[in-house]
Every structure is written in C-alpha cells, then in structure tokens.
C-alpha positions as CSV (number, residue, x, y, z in Angstrom):
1,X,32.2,139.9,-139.6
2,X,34.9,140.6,-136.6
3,X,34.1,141.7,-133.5
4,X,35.4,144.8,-132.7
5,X,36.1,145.2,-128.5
6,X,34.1,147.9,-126.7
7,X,36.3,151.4,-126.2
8,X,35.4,151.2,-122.7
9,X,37.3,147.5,-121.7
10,X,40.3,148.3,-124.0
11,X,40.1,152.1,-121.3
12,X,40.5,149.7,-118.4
13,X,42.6,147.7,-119.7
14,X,45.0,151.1,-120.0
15,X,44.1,152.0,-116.4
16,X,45.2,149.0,-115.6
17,X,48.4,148.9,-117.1
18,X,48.8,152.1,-115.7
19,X,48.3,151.6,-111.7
20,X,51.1,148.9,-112.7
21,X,53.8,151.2,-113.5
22,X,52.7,153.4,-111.0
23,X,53.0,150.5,-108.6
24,X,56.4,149.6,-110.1
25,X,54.9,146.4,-110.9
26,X,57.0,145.8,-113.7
27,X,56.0,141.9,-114.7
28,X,52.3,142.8,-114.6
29,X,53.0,146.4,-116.4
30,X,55.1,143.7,-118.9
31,X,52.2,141.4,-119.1
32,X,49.5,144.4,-119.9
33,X,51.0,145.9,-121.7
34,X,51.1,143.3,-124.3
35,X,47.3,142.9,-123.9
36,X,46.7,146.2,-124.7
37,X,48.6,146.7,-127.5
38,X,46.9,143.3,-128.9
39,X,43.0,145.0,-127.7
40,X,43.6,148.6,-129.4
41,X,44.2,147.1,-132.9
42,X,40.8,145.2,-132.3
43,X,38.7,148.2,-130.4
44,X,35.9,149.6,-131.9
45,X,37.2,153.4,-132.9
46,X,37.9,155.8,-129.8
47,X,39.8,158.9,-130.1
48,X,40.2,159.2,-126.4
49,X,41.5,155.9,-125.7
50,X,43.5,155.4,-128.3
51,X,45.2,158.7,-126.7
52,X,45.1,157.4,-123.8
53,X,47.2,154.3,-124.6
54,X,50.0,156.2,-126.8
55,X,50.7,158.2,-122.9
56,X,50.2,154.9,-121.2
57,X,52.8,153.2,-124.0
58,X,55.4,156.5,-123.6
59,X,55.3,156.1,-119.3
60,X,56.2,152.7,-119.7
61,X,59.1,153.2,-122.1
62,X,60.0,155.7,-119.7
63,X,59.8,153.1,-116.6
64,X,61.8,150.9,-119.3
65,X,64.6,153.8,-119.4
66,X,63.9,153.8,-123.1
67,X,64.5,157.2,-123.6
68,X,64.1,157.3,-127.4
69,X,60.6,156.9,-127.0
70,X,59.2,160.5,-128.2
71,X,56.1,162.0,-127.7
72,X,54.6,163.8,-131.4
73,X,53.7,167.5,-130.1
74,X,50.8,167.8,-132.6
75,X,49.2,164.8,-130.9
76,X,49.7,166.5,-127.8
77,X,47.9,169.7,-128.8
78,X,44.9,167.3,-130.4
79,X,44.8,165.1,-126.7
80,X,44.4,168.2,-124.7
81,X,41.6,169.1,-126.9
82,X,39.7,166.5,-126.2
83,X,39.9,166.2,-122.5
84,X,41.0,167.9,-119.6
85,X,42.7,164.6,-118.1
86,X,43.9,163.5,-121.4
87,X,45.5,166.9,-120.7
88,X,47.3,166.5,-117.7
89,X,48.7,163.3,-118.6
90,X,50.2,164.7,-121.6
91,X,52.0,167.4,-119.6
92,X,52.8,164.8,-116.3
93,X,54.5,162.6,-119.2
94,X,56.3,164.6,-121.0
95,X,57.6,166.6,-117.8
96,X,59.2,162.9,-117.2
97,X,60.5,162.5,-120.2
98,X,62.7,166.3,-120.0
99,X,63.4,164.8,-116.3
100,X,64.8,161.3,-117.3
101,X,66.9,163.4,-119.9
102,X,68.1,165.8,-116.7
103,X,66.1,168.5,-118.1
104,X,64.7,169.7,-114.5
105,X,63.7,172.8,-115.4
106,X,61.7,171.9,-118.4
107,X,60.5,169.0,-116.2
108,X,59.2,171.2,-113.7
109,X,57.3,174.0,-116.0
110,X,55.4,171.1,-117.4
111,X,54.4,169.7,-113.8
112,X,53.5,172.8,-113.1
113,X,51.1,173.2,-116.1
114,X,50.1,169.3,-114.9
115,X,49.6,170.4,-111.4
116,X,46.5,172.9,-112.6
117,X,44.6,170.1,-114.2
118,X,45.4,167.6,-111.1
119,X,41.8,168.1,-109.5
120,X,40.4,166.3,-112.9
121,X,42.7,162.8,-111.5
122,X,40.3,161.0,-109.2
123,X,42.8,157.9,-108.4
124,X,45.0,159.1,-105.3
125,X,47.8,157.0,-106.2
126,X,48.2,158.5,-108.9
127,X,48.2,161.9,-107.3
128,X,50.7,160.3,-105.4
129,X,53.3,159.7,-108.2
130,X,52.8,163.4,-109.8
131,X,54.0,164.6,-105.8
132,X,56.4,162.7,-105.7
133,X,57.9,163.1,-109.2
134,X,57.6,166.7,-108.8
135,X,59.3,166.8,-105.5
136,X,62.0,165.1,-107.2
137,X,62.5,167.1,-109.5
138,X,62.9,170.3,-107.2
139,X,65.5,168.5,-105.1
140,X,67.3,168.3,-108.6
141,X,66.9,172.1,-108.5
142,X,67.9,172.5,-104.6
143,X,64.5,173.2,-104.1
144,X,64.3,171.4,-100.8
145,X,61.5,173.0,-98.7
146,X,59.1,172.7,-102.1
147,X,60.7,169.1,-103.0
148,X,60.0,168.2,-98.6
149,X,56.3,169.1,-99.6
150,X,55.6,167.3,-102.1
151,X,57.3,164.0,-101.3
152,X,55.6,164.2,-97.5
153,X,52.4,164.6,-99.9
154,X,53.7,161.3,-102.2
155,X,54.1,159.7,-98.9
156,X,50.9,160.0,-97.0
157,X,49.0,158.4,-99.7
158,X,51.5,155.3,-100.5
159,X,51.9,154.4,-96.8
160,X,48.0,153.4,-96.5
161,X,48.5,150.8,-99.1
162,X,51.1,147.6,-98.6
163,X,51.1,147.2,-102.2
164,X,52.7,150.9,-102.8
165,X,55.6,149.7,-100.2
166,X,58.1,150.3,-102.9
167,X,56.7,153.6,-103.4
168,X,57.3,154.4,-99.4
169,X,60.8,153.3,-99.5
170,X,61.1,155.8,-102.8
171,X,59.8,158.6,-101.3
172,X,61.5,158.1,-97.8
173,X,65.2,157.5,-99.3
174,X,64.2,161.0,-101.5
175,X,64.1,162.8,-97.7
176,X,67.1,160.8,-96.3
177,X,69.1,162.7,-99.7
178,X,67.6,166.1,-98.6
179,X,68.6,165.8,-95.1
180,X,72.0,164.3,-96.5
181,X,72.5,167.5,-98.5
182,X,71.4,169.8,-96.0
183,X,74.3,168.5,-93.9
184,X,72.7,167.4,-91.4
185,X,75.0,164.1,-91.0
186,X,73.6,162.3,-88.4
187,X,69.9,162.9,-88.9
188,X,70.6,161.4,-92.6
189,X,72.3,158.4,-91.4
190,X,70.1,157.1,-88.9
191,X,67.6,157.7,-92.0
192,X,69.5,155.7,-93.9
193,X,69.9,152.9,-91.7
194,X,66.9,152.8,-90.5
195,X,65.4,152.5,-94.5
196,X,68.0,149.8,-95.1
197,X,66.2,147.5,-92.1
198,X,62.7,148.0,-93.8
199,X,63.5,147.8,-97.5
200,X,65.1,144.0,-96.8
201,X,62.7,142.2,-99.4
202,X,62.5,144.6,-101.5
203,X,65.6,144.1,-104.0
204,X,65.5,147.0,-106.5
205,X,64.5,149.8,-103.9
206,X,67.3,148.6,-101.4
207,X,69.9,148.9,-104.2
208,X,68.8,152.5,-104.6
209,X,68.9,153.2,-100.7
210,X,72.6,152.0,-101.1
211,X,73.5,154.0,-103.7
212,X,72.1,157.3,-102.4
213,X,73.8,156.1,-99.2
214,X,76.7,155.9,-101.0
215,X,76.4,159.4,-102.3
216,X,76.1,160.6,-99.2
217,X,79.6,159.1,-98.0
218,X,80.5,160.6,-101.2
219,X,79.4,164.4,-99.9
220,X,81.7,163.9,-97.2
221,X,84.4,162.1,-99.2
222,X,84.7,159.7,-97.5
223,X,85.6,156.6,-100.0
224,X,86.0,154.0,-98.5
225,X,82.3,153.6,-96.8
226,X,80.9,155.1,-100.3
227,X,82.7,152.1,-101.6
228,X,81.1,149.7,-99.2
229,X,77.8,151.2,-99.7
230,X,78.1,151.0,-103.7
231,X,79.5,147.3,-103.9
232,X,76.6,146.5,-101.5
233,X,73.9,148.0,-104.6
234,X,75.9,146.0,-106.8
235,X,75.3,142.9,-104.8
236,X,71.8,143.3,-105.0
237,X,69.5,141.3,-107.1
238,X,68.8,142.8,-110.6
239,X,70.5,146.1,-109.9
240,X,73.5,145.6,-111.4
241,X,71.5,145.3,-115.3
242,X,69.8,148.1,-114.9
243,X,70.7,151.8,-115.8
244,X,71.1,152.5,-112.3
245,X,73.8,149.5,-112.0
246,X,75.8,151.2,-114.9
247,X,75.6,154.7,-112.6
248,X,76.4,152.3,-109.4
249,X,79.5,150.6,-111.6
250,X,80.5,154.1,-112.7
251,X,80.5,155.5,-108.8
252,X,82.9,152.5,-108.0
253,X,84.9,153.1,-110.9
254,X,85.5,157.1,-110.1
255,X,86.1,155.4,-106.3
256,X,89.1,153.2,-106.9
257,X,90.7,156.3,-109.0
258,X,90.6,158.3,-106.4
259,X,91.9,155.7,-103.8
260,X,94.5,155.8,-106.6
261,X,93.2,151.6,-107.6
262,X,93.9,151.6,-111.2
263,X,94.0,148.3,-111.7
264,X,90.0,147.9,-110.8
265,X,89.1,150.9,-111.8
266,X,90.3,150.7,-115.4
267,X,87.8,147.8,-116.2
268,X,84.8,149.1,-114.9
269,X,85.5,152.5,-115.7
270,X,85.4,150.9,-120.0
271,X,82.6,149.0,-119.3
272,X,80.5,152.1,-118.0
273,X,81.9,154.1,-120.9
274,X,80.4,151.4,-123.1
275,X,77.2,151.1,-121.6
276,X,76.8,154.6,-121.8
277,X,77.6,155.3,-125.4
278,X,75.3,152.1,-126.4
279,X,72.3,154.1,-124.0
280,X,73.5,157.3,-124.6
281,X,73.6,158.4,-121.4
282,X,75.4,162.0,-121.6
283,X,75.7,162.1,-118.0
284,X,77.7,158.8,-117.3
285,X,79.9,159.1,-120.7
286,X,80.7,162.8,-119.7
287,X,81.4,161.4,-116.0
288,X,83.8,159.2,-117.3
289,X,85.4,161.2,-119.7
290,X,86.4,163.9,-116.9
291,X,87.2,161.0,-114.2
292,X,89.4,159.3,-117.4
293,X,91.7,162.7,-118.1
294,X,91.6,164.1,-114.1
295,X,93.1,160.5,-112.8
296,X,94.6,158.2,-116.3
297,X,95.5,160.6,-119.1
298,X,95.7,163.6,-117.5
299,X,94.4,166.0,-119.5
300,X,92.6,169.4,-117.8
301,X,91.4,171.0,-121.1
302,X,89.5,167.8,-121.9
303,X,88.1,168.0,-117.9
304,X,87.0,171.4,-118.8
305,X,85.4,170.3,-122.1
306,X,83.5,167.8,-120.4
307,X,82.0,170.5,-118.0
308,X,80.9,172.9,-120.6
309,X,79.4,169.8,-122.7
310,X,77.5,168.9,-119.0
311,X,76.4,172.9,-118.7
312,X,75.3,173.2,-121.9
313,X,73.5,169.6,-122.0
314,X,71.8,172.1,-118.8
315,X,73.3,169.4,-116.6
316,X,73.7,171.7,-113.8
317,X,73.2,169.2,-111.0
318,X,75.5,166.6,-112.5
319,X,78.1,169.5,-113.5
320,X,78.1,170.8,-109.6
321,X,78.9,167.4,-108.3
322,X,81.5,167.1,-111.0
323,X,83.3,170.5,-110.4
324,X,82.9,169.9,-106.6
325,X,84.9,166.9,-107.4
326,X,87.7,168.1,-109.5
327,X,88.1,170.7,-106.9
328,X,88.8,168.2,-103.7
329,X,90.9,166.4,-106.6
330,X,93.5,169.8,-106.9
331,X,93.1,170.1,-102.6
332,X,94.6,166.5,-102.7
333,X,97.3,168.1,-105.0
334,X,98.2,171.3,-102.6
335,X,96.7,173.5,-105.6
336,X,94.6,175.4,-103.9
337,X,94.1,177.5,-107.0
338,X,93.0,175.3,-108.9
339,X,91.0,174.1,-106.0
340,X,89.0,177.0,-105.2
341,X,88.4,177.9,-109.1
342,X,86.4,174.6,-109.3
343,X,84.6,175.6,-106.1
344,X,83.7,178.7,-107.4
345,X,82.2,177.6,-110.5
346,X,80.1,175.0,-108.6
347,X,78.8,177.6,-106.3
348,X,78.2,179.6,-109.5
349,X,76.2,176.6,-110.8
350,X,74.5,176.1,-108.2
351,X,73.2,179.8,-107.5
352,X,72.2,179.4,-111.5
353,X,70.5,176.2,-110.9
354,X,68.3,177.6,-107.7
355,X,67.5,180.9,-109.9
356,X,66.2,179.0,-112.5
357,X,64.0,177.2,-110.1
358,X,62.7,180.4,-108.5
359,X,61.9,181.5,-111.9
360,X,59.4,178.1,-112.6
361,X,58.2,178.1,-109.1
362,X,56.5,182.0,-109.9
C-alpha cells in the first residue's frame, strides 16, 4: 500500500516555498516549488493545504509575470470558509493579481479587505510584503502620504534581516519615486544615488533603481540622462529578459524618437511591440502604438485611440504619463493648443485617479 505524506510537512513545505518568493529567492522558490507540486499529489487528504498551495502556486505565477494564471472565485469563497488566514491570502493574492494587470483600484479594495484579517499572519515578513505591496499600489493612485506609510512599515521589518536586502532596496527605490514625483529634485537624486552605491551586488534590484531613475530624468524631460540611466538597466545582468527589460527597451525606444533617432529607435521600438503582443502587455503595446503615430506615421486619431483604449483598460497612471507626454510633444511643435489640451486631460486624469483612491481609502 503507498504511503501517503502527512498534511502537516506537505504545509511546510508551502510555507517554505512561500518565504522564497517573498524573499525574491527565485532559484529556491523554482526548486520548491517543484517539490511541492510532486508532495500534494502524494499527501494524505487536506482541504486546507491543498488551498493553501493553489495561492502559493498563483503568487508564484505572479512573481513569474505569468499573468494568465487565474484564481476560480468559487474556490475563493470555499478557502475563506475554512480559515481566516486562508482568507487573507486569498484577498492579498488576488489584490496582486488586479495590480500586475494595473487595476490599482481593484487592487487596493481587496488589500483593504486583506488588511482586516492581517492580525491572523504571525510571520512579520510577510506582514512586510502586504505593506509594501499596498503602499505600492497607492503610489499608483497618488496616494503618497498613505503609500509613505506603508512602505516605511515594509521597511522597518526587511532592514533587520540581510537576507530581505533585496526587499530594502525595493522599498527604498519606492520612496526615491515619491520624492521624485513630489518634485522635490534634489532630495530624490541624492536618493537615488545613494541606492545605486548599496544595491551594487544585487543585479535585478539595481536594474530597477536605474529605471525608476530613468523615469525620473524622464519627469523632467530631460533625455539624454534618462537615456544613460535606461541603457545602464539594460546592461545589467538578467534585466534585459525580463518584463521589466521589454518596459526598459520600450523607454529607450520612445527616447531616441524624441531625440528625433529613428534609425535606433525603429528596431527596438518592433521588438517591444512584439514582446508585448506575445505577453499581452496592454500597457507597452498601447505605449508603442501612440509613440509609433505621434513620431513615425503620424497619425493623432490613432494617438487618441490609444488613450481611450489606456482609460478604459482603467490605465489611469499609464494614460497620465502618456498624455503628459504628447503634450511636451505639441510644446516642441509651438502648438500650444494642442499642448495644453493634453495637459488638461492628464490633470483631469489624475484628479479621477486620486478620487477613486479617496473613495477605497473610506
């Protein structure tokens, strides 16, 4: 007769697998993974942990940027049911999957349903991640005094523990972007700087400190360090495969059309558009539609289409930066019409985006 394995080691085996991804340990996460998956089709029967494995197996798909990966909403209801911690990693999860699809307000409603069963987690580092992902998401939502709070949160547990340094430099390169967008300049760039020093050794979050440095050149449009900062992610180890390199390609794409660089920006600029259709990634294929028909075939109906697609996708943040784009685009041109209607309707956006974020925060 086969021996089934005890419910209880295939649970710490999840647990496991889970302080991985939280850790960003992606090999180990890999490497669990794969045991568990192997143990729960030889555990003795366990509602719970068998539960507890399909959210385990949906944040790792997440981590993966497999966004395809779906969690059944009649499973949900039946795991809440059964457990009040089962619960509030069945909102936590799916709030990350509506905010890896840009979906910040849905994100944030189910944190805040999440947040109400946090006192049932006992593992502060994974208190930690919920801070932090929630103070993400309301700096998607301009949110920045409640998005300050929660990341300062994030960070005074992952600073206690060397093994969460990749963690830190997350949650410190999420305050360098507030102050950035606060416009305070200076106080961002000695952030910034001062990240880039302690994140050498660290390939994947450096990459990301570039980029967001690079966005914050971007703010002040000024291209030509944005473009240093962008080809310096690119240079880093294992960024450039990732979804984040497609973003980072499409940046420098979007960079050398507005330096007016065709000839590099063409490639890159069909390479992103490929990537994105093949990850459908509405963002990055409806950035580089409008980028395509504002600088190569100008075309502003199809700018506008791809604008209304963002808005209605409720890709508000994405659709500001866009319009606040287009806008310095037609300032270039002397049409300060044009010019201030796009500033306008990213102001509009934005006053939407921050009501809607009032609304959840109630």
């Amino acid at each position: 007769m086969k021996t089934l394995i005890p419910a209880e080691e295939v649970g710490v085996q999840c647990v496991d697998w889970y302080r991985c991804i939280v850790a960003q340990n992606y090999v180990d996460a890999d490497a669990l993974r794969l045991k568990a998956k192997k143990s729960i089709q030889n555990m003795q029967p366990d509602d719970k942990v068998i539960a507890f494995y399909s959210l385990v197996e949906y944040r790792h798909n997440l981590m993966r940027k497999n966004l395809d990966s779906q969690l059944d909403e009649k499973k949900l209801e039946e795991i809440g049911q059964m457990d009040p911690l089962l619960m509030f990693y069945s909102y936590f999860m799916s709030g990350l999957g509506e905010f890896y699809k840009a979906h910040y307000k849905a994100a944030i409603r189910l944190y805040i349903k999440a947040e109400s069963l946090l006192e049932h987690v006992a593992d502060p580092f994974e208190k930690a991640e919920f801070f932090q992902r929630i103070g993400e998401g309301y700096y998607r939502i301009y949110q920045y005094t409640f998005a300050e709070s929660y990341i300062e949160r994030a960070l005074d547990i992952f600073m206690v523990e060397p093994d969460y340094k990749e963690k830190e430099l997350d949650n410190r390169h999420l305050l360098a972007a507030i102050t950035s967008e606060r416009n305070l300049e200076q106080k961002a760039e000695e952030q910034y700087v001062n990240l880039i020093k302690e994140a050498e050794g660290y390939p994947l979050p450096l990459a990301l400190i570039y980029q967001s440095f690079a966005f914050h050149y971007l703010r002040k449009n000024n291209q030509n360090q944005a473009k240093e900062y962008i080809m310096r992610a690119l240079d880093s180890p294992g960024h450039s495969s990732t979804i984040n390199g497609m973003k980072s390609k499409g940046e420098l794409a979007f960079i050398h059309l507005r330096m007016g660089k065709m000839g590099q920006a063409l490639p890159l600029l069909e390479e992103v558009e490929s990537e994105a259709d093949k990850v459908c990634d509405i963002e990055y294929r409806l950035r580089c539609l409008i980028n395509r028909h504002l600088y190569v075939e100008f075309n502003q109906d199809k700018v506008d289409e791809g604008i209304n697609q963002m808005v209605e996708a409720e890709l508000y943040f994405d659709a500001i930066e866009v319009c606040q784009d287009v806008s310095r685009f037609y300032e270039s041109q002397e049409d300060h019409v044009k010019a201030l209607h796009y500033m306008k309707r990213a102001f509009h956006l934005k006053g939407f985006q921050f009501t809607i974020g009032g609304e959840v925060a109630e």
